[in-house]
N, C-alpha and C positions, 0 to 999 in steps of 0.2 A: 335559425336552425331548430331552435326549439319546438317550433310548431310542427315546424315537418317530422323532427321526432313522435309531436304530440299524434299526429295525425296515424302514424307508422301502428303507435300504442292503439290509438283504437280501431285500428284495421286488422291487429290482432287477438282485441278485444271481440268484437264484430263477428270474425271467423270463427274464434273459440268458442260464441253462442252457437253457432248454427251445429255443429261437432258435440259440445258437450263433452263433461268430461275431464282428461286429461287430454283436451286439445287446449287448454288452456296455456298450460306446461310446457307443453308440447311447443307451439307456436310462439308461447316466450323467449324459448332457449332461439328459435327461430330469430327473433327481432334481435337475441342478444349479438347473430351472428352477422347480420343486417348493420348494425349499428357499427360492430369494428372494421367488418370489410370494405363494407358502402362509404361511412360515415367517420372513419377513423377515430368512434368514439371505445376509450378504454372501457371494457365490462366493469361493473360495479361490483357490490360484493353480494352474491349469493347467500340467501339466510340462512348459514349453517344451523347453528345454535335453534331455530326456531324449530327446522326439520326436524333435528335431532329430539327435540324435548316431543314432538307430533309423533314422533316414534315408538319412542318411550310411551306415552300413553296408551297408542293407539294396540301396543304390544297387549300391553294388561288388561286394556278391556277389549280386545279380540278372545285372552285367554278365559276373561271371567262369561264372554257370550259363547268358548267352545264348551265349558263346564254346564251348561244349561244356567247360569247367572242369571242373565240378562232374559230369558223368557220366563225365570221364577219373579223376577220385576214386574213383569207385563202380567204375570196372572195374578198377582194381588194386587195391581192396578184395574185389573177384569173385576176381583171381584170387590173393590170399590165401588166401582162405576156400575154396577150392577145390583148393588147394596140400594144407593142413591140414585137411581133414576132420572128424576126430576131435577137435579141439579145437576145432571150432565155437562148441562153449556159452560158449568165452570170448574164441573173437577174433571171435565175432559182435557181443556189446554193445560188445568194443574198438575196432571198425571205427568203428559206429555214433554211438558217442562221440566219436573221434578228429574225422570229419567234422562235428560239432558244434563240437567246438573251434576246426577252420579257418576254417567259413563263418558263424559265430554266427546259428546257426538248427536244430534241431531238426528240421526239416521237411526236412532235406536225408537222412532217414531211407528215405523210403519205397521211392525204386528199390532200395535193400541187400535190405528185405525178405525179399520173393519169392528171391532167390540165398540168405540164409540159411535160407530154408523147404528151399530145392530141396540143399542139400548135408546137411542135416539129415535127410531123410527118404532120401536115396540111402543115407547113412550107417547108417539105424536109427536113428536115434539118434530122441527122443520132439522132435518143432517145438517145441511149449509150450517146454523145455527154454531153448531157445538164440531164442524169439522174443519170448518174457514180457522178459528179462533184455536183449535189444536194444532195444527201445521203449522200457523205463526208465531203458534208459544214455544212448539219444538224451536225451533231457530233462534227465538229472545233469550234461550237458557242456555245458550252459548258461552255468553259474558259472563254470566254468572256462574259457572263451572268454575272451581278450583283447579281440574286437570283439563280443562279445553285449550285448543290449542291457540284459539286469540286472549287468553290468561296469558298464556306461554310468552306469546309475542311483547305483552305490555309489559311483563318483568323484564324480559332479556331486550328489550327496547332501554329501557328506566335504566339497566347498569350498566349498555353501552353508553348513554349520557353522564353514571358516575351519580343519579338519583336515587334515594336509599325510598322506592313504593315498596312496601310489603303487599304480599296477599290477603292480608287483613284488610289494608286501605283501599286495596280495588274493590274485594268482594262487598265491606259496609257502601258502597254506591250504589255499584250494577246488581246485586240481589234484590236490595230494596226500588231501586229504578224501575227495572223490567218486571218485579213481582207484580210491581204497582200498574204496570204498562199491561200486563196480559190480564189482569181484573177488569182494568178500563175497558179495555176492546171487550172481554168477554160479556161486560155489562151492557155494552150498545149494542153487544149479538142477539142480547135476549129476546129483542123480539122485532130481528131483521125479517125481513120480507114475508110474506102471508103463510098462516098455518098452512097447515096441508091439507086441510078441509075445504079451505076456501080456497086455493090455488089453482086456478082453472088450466095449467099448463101439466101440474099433476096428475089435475083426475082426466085427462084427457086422456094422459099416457096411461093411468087407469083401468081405460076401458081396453086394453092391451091382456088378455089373461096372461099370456109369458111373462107381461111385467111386473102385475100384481103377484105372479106365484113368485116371482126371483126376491119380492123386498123383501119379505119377513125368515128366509133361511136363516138357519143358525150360524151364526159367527163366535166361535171362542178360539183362543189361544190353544187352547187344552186337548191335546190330540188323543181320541175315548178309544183308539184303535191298538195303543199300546198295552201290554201286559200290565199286570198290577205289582208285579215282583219287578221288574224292569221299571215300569214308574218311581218307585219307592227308590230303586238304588240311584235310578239319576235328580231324586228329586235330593236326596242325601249329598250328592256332590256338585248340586247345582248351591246349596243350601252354604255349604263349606266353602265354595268357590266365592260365593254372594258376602259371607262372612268376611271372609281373607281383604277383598276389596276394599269393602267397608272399613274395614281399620287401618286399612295401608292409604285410602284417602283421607279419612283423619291424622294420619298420621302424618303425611306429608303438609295438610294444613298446619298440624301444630308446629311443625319443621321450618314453614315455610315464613312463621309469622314470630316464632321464640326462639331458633336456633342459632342467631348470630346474640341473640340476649342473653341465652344461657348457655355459650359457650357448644353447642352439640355439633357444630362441624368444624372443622379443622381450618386453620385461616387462612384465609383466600379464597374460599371455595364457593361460586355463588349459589345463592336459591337456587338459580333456573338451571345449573347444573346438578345438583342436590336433588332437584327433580325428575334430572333422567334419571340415575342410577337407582332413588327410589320406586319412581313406576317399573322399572325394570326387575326390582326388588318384591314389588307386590307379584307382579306376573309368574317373574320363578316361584313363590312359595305356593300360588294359585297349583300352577303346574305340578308342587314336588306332595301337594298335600289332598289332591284329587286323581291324580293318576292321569289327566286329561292327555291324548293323541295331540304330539305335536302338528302333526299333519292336518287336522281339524282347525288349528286356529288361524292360520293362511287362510281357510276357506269360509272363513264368519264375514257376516255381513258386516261389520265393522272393520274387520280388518283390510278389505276391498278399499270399502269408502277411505279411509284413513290413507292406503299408499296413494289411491288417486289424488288426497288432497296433498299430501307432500308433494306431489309430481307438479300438481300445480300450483303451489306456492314457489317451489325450486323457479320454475321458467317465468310468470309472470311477474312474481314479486322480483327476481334478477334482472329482467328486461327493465321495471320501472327504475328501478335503486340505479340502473346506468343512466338512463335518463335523466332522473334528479341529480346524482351527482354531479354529473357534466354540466347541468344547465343550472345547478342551485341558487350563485349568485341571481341571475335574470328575475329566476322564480321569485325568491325574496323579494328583490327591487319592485316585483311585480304586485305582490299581495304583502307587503309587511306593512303597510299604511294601513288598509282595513283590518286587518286581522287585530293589532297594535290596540285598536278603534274598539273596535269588535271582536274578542278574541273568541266569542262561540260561533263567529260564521265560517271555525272550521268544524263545527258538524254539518253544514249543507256540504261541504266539499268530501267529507267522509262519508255522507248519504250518497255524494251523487257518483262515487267510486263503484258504492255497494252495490246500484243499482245495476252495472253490467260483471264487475266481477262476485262469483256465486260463490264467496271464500269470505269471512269475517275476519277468519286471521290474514287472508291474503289483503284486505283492506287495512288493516292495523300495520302489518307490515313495511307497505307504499308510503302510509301517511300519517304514522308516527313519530320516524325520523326527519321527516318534513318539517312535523309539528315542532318539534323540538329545535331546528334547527331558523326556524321564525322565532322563536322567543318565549312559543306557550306557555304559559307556566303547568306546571303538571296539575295540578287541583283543575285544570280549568278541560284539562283533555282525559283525564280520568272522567270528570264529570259528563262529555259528553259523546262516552265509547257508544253509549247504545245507539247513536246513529250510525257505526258501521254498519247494521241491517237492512237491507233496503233491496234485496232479491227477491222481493214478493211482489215489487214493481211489474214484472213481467211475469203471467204466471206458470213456467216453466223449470219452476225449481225442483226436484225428484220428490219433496215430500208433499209439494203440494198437486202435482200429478197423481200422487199416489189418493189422495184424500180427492178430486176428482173422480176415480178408476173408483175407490171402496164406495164410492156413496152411489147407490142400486139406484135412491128414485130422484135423482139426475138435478137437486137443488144444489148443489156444491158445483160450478162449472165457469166455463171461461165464455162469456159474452160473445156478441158478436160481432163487435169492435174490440174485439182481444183486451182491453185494460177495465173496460166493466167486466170484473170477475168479482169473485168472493172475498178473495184474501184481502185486494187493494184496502179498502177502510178498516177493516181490522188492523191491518199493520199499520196503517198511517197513526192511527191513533194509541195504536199498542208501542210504536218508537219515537211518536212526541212525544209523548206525555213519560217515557220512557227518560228522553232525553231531560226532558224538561225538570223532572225532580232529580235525575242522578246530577246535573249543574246544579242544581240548588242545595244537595244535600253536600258536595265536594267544596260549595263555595262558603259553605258554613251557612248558606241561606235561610235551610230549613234542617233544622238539628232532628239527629237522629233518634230522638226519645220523643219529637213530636210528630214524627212521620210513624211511629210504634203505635201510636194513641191514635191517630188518622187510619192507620189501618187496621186495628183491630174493631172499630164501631167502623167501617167501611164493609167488615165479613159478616158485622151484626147486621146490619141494615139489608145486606143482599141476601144474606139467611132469610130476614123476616121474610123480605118479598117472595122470594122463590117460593118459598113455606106456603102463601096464600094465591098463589096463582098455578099448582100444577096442572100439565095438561092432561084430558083425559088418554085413554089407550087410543091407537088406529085401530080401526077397525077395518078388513080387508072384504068384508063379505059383498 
């Protein structure tokens, strides 16, 4: 019975690609009805708790993107990236990551885009280069968000086991893992496939005058259409809103890592509860200290993404949880011998999740309680979360469509055997080597004062290089 369940899972899997979306959800709550009617298996338990904290977040930084927040983010990431030219290829994905880690969403990628296309081809420099490796690092800064919602899952996982992980003990892994993962790949970006001078597949398209006038348009965040008195007042409450954020996620870190030490919540009350009511805490004060239209934060692009994602973690991750449940003995019996053996080959099993469901927390979800319920030790599945990533396997994911769509002179694209694309080896290499030091760092392997010392002569060194190799401008004439 297990397989036939197995099989049911990925026939909703399967569907829920073709759909996209909250067909994922969708179709789970589907399988959940499949299973008790058909199958007379009891439903599992539905991730309240996870939902709820993906809520909570997704509130507050819906309200700090209605405040103009989140596009004051993207314009001093503009004019970073614009500052620095030549090192595009890697304060591009740093940008994009960075804004990951603030607003725990991925999705907060797309206006950078377009500014990393438009300084990249001013530059010469090849797009593919600096937009493969941006699209990948948005997603790797998932894990490493404090308020993202596969954070959410690993705590409220760890205390339905009765595991005392702080947010400190996840974040010193997967910051330092994925930081070190998105240098990697962005260092073998530097100088992936031919300039554009020598690209015979460019300058064909070249001889196209439509084409050559479309690549060098101005791309900025910055809309020059608006008054300057209406500028200044939303740049004031985007500024205030930006602020508010900012100390209500410090604040929940310090909460999240000293509050059962010093005594600051009341007893019984977990973190990952102490997290909803806080993120809910920042939102209202966002709200009560900028005047923001509650009507406006429904309609933020974060706010969108965010229900979709609870809709589909609610139906897929409840479809799997019945399935494990019911069959968990077999499961065990089936894989506790390797695992036992080998206990990091369950990051192929959490890669090979990743790669059809387009959810990290919805992978954390499925195959946490698994993990734990084999015998993982937690050092050893902390260490290797950053293989839940693995949706860049197909490239169909919205942000890497989108870095497709922004890049004019058509180097960023999906092959013609669909998996030679762009993203594939950047991300291969951006979540081993990912994986590879956050095990090392969780199992005590490689201490975190010498991974401090590796990385900062790793930023010297790519400095130097960069420094002595810029490329000249394109020239379009």
């Amino acid at each position: 019975m297990f397989y036939i369940h197995m099989l049911l899972l990925l026939a909703v899997i399967f569907v829920g690609i073709r759909y996209g979306g909250i067909a994922f959800g969708l179709l789970g709550g589907l399988g959940v009805s499949v299973l008790s009617f058909a199958f007379g298996v009891a439903p599992g338990q539905p991730p309240i708790e996870v939902m709820l904290i993906i809520l909570a977040v997704v509130a507050a930084s819906a309200t700090l993107e209605a405040t103009g927040g989140l596009n004051l983010l993207v314009e001093y990431a503009e004019k970073l990236l614009r500052k620095h030219p030549s090192k595009i290829v890697f304060l591009g994905p740093l940008c994009t990551y960075s804004l990951t880690m603030l607003v725990g969403t991925g999705h907060s990628v797309y206006p950078l885009l377009p500014v990393i296309y438009d300084v990249s081809i001013k530059r010469g420099i090849r797009p593919e280069r600096a937009m493969a490796i941006s699209s990948v690092a948005s997603q790797m800064g998932i894990t490493a968000s404090p308020i993202a919602a596969a954070s959410a899952v690993v705590m409220a996982t760890a205390a339905t086991n009765n595991l005392s992980i702080s947010l400190g003990d996840l974040l010193m892994v997967t910051v330092p893992a994925t930081l070190t993962g998105v240098l990697l790949a962005a260092t073998w970006s530097l100088n992936r496939g031919l300039n554009l001078n020598e690209d015979p597949a460019f300058l064909k398209r070249c001889e196209d005058p439509l084409f050559k006038a479309q690549l060098l348009e101005q791309a900025s965040f910055q809309d020059e259409s608006v008054s300057k008195e209406k500028l200044e007042s939303e740049n004031r409450k985007a500024k205030q809103g930006l602020a508010v954020f900012l100390f209500g996620i410090l604040g929940v870190i310090f909460v999240a890592m000293f509050g059962k030490d010093l005594a600051l919540l009341p007893e019984g009350v977990k973190t990952s509860t102490a997290l909803q009511f806080l993120m809910l805490s920042v939102g209202a004060i966002i709200l009560l200290t900028t005047q923001v239209d509650p009507k406006k934060i429904v309609k933020t692009n974060v706010f969108i993404a965010g229900m979709s994602a609870v809709i589909i973690i609610f139906g897929i991750a409840w479809m799997s949880d019945t399935i494990i449940s019911f069959n968990k003995p077999y499961i065990i019996s089936l894989v506790e011998d390797l695992v036992k053996t080998h206990p990091w080959t369950f990051a192929l099993a959490m890669f090979a999740s990743s790669v059809f469901l387009k959810s990290q927390a919805a992978v954390l979800t499925i195959m946490l309680p698994l993990g734990f319920a084999l015998g993982i030790s937690s050092e050893v599945l902390i260490g290797v979360i950053p293989a839940c990533y693995a949706y860049f396997f197909f490239p169909f994911y919205p942000s890497d469509l989108a870095a497709i769509t922004f890049d004019r002179s058509g180097t960023t694209r999906i092959g013609k055997y669909v998996l030679n694309h762009s993203f594939l080896i950047p991300g291969f290499i951006g979540v081993l080597s990912a994986t590879l030091i956050g095990y090392a760092i969780s199992m005590g392997i490689l201490p975190f004062w010498l991974w401090w010392v590796g990385f900062i002569s790793f930023v010297f060194c790519v400095n130097v290089y960069v420094g002595r190799t810029k490329e000249e401008s394109l020239s379009i004439a």
